[in-house]
N, C-alpha and C positions, 0 to 999 in steps of 0.2 A: 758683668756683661762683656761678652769677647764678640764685637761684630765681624771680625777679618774673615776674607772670606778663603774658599781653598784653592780656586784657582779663577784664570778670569776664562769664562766662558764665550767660545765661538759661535753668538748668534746667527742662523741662518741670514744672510741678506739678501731681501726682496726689489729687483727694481719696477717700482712703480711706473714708468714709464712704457716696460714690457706689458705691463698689467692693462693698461689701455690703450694700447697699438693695437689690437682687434679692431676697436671704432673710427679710426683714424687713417684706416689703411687697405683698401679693396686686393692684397698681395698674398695670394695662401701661405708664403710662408711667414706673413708678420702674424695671422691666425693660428697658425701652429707654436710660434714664439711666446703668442701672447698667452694660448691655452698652457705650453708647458708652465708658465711662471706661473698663473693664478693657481694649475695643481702643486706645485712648491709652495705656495703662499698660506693653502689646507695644511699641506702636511709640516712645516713649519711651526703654527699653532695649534696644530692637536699635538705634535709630537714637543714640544720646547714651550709652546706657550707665548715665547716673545721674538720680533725677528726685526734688524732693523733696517727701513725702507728707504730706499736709495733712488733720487731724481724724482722725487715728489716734487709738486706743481708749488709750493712757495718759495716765494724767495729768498738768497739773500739779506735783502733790502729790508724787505715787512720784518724776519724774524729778529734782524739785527733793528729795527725800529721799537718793536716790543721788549726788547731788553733794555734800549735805553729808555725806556715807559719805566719798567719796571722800577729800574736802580732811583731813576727821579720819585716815584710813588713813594719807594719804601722807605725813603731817605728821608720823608716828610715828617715831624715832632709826632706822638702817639695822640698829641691832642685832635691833630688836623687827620689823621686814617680816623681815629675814631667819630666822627664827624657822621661818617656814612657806614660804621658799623654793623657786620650781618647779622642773622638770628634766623630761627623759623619762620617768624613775622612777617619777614623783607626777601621770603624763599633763598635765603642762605645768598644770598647774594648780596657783595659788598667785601670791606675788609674783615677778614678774620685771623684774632691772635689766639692759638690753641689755647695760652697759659691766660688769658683773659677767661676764655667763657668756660676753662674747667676750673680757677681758680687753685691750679696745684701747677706750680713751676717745678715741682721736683720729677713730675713723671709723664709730663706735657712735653707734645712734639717741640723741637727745636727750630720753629718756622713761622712763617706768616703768609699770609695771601691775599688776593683782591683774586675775586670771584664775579663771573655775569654768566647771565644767560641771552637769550636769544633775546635781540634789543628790542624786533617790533612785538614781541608779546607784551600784549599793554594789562596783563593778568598778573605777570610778574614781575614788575619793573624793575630795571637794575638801578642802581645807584651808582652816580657819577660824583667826581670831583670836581667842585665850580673851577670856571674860568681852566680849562682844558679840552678845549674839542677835539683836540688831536689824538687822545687818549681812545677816547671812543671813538674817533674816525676808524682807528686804524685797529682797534680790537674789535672792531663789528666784523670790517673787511676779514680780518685772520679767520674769527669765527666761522664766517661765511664756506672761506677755502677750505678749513677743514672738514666742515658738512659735507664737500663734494668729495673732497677726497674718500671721507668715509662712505658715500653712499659706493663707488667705487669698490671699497675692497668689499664690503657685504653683499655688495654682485658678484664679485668673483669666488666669494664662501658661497653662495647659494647655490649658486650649480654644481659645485662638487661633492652635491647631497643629492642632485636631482631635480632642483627646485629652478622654476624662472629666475631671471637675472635680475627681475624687478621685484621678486617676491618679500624681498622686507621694506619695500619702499614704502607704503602706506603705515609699518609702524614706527617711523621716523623722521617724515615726511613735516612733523608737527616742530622739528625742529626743537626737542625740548634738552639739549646738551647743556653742558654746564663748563665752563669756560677760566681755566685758573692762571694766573700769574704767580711765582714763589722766592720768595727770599729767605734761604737758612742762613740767617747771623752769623758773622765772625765768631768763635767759639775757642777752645781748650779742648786738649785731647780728653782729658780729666772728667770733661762734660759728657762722655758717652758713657761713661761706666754705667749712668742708671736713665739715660735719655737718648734718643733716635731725635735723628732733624724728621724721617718720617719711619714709625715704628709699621712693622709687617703689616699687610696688607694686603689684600684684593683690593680691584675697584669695584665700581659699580654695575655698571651699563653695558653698551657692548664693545666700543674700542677705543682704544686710547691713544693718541699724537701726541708725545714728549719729545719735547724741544729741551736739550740739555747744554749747559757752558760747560765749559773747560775743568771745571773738577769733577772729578768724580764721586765713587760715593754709592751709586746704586748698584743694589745687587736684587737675584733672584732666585727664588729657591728650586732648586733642581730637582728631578725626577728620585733621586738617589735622598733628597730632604735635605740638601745642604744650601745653604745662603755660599753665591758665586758672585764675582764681580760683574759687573757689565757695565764696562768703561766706554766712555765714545768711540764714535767709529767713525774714522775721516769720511764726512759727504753727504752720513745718516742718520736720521730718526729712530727713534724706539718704538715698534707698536708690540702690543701686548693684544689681549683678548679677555677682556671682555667683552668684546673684542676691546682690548687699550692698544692708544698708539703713544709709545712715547717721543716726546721730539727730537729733531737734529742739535747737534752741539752746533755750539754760535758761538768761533771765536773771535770775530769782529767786536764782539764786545769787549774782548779786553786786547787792549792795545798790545800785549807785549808775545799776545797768538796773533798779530795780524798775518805776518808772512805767510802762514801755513792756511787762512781763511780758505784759499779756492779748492784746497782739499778736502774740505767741509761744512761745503755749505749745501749739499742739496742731501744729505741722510736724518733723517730721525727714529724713533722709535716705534715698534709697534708692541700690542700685547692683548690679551681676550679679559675679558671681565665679566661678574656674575649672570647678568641677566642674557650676556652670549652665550655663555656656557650651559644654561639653564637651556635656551632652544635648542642648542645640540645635544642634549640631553650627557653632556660632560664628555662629545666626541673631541671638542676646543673645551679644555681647563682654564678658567680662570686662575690664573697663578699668583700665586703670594712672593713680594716684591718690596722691599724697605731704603731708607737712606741714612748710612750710616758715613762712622768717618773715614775719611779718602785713606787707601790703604798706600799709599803713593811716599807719605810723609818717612822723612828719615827720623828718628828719635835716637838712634844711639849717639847723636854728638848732644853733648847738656847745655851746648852753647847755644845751638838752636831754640828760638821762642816756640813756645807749646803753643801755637796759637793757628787755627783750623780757617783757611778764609773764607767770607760769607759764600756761597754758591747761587746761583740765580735758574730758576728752569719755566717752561710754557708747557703747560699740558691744556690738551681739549680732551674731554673725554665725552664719547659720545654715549648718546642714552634714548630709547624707544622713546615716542609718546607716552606722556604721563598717565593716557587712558587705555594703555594699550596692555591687553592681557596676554603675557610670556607665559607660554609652555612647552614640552618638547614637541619640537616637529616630526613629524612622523617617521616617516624615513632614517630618521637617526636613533629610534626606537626597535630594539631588534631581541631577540632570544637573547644572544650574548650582551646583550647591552640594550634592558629592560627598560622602561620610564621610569623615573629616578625623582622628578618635580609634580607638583604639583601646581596647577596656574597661581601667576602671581600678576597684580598691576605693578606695572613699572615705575611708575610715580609715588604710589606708597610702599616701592624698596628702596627706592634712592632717596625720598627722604625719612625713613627710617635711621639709615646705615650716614647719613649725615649728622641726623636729633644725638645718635650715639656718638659721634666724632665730635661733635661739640663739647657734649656735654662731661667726656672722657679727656680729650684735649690731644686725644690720640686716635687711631682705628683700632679695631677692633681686630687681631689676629685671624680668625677665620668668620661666618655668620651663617645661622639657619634661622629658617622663618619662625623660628618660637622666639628669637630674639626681639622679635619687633614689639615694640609697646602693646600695639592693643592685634589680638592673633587670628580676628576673625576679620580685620578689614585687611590686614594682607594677602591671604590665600582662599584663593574662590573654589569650591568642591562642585565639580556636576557642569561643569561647560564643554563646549563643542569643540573638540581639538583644532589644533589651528593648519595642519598641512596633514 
């Protein structure tokens, strides 16, 4: 396995900020500011897939709070994560070790996570850490922001199909996101030959906020089919599409990036994911996206230790109501670009395309609906289109 990637790609950058100066401002030209970005913001995820968003609405403070979560979490003996351990049972929510629940450490992701979902769902309760309230204070609060954020960019996707501003708001309205914290382990270069800290992938749902630290590592695979880098970018987040957003890098977290924090603390990630891509009927790709090792490292001096440090990142990935039936909308349905999906609920694709991440210790490289366990409670034939 050669994961180096061939070049580091210039993600389009979205300012979030622009993006919601329409509501904020009675000034025609902060409405024309605002409409040029959200059409940038389309053509950025149909055309690239990932783009990443600059002056989004968290802080500092919160993301640089959550990292220090994180590093305290994972730092904890395997006895005490496994404590509150995930599974299907506990709706995947809780701690998960890839090489635990596939039982193969030879070809299981290189990572681990603490996962929740939306706190006041008393249907699917998350699972907390005794004697830490701060934990959950401040990952409910994050969760929270990101919902808005994301309802936000799915208004400003919706009209550039035609659609009201609010028109996906009822199917995610239920708040059924899934909410990750991540630690890939100190490692060896040695160790990628036959393992990814996260092997290729899509995500789920429709978009994704990745919060990334100071190394690097993620790449994306490009229109041309090549895995490229996509290294932080002072200020921003990563969103993707499914819509995914990936988060901002946070180098407050480690001491020795302090000086350079104010140049990046308000960017993250964005990016599209299945079940978005599936409504636009593949006008926004869900793009396949990994974590491999930092292409940064020198190795021609032998005197240098082979040793990869741990890397830390936030992603929220956002996801329809669990009862909500995804199909394409109409409008993005055309002669040259025919309906493509067939409806699917959204709560038996994401936990589908989870049951398999567990039980593999990895994802799954690409996914079609014959993948699911059982094929007739995922895809519904003969219902009423949805736009």
């Amino acid at each position: 396995m050669n994961p180096a990637a061939d070049q580091s790609p210039s993600l389009p950058v979205i300012d979030y900020s622009k993006l919601v100066e329409i509501k904020a401002s009675k000034d025609p030209g902060s409405s024309l500011t605002s409409q040029n970005e959200r059409q940038k913001l389309y053509a950025a995820l149909r055309d690239v897939g990932f783009v990443y968003l600059q002056n989004h609405a968290i802080s500092p403070t919160a993301q640089q709070t959550l990292f220090h979560h994180a590093k305290r979490f994972f730092a904890q003996p395997e006895s005490e994560k496994a404590k509150i351990e995930t599974g299907e049972s506990k709706a995947f929510h809780g701690w998960f070790s890839p090489q635990r629940t596939s039982g193969d450490s030879s070809k299981s992701d290189q990572k681990e996570a603490f996962d929740i979902g939306d706190d006041n769902d008393p249907t699917r309760p998350n699972q907390w850490p005794s004697n830490w309230p701060d934990l959950r204070t401040d990952m409910t609060s994050f969760f929270e922001q990101c919902h808005e954020i994301h309802l936000e960019l799915l208004s400003a996707l919706a009209e550039q199909v035609g659609l009201n501003a609010d028109f996906f708001l009822p199917y995610v309205q239920a708040k059924d996101h899934f909410f990750r914290v991540l630690h890939y382990p100190e490692t060896t270069g040695a160790s990628f030959r036959n393992r990814f800290r996260a092997s290729p992938h899509t995500d789920y749902g429709t978009l994704t906020l990745l919060f990334n630290d100071s190394h690097g590592g993620l790449q994306v695979r490009n229109k041309a089919g090549k895995f490229v880098d996509a290294p932080p970018l002072p200020g921003a987040a990563i969103v993707n599409g499914e819509i995914n957003i990936l988060r901002p890098a946070l180098f407050e977290t480690f001491p020795r990036f302090q000086h350079t924090l104010g140049s990046w603390q308000s960017l993250s990630r964005e990016k599209v994911g299945d079940l978005l891509s599936r409504w636009f009927n593949d006008t926004l790709k869900s793009t396949e996206h990994r974590v491999v090792e930092p292409t940064a490292f020198d190795k021609s001096d032998p005197d240098i230790p082979d040793v990869i440090p741990a890397r830390y990142s936030i992603a929220w990935f956002g996801h329809p109501n669990r009862d909500a039936l995804i199909e394409p909308i109409t409008s993005c349905c055309t002669s040259d670009n025919p309906r493509k999906y067939e409806p699917v609920y959204a709560g038996k694709h994401v936990v589908e395309r989870l049951a398999k991440l567990h039980k593999e210790g990895k994802n799954t490289e690409s996914w079609t609906d014959s993948m699911a366990r059982d094929r007739n409670q995922d895809v519904v034939k003969e219902v009423k289109t949805t736009a």
